[in-house]
N, C-alpha and C positions, 0 to 999 in steps of 0.2 A: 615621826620626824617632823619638827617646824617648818612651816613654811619659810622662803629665804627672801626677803625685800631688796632687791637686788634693781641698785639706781645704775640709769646708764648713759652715759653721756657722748651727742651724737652731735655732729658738723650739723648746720642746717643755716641757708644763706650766709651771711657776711658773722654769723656767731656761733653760739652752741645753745644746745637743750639738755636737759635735765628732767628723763622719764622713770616714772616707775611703775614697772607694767603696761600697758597701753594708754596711760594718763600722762599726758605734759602736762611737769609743773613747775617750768620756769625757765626763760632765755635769755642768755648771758653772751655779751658781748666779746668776753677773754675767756680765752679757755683755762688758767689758772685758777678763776672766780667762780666759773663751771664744777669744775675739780672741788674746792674747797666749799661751795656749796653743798655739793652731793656727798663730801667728808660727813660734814657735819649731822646732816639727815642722817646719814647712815649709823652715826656714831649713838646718834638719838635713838632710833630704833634698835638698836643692839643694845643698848641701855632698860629697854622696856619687854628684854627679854630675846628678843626676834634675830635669828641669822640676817648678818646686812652686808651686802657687800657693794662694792663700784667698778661701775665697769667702765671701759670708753672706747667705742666703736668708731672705727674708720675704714671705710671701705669693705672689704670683707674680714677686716680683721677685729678680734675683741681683745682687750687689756684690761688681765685686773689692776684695779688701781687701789683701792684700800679694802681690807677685808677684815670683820669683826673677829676678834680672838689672834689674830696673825699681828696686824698694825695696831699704832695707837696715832693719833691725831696729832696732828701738827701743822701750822697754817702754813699753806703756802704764800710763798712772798714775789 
């Protein structure tokens, strides 16, 4: 079984972040921009073969947000 690159997007002060794995790579001020950042990553990696999915985390709760093979891309607005 492939490993799964699984992006996750988390509150963090007055924005959000975008991790993968233990690595921050990247802080966004709207969480729509968040979202549609960690889309795109994700949609790239899934293209390069790799299970990719998004998560978004609040509180104790996780949300999938786009999953390779299930969604397809579409910017949010």
């Amino acid at each position: 079984m492939s490993e799964q690159d699984l992006y996750i997007i988390r509150p963090s002060g007055e924005g959000w972040t975008l991790h993968l794995a233990k690595e921050t790579l990247a802080r966004f001020d709207e969480r729509p921009k968040a979202i549609e950042a960690a889309v795109v990553v994700a949609e790239a990696s899934a293209r390069l073969g790799k299970a990719a999915g998004v998560v978004m985390e609040e509180g104790d709760q996780r949300i999938m947000v786009w999953d390779a093979g299930r969604d397809s891309y579409s910017r949010v607005s």
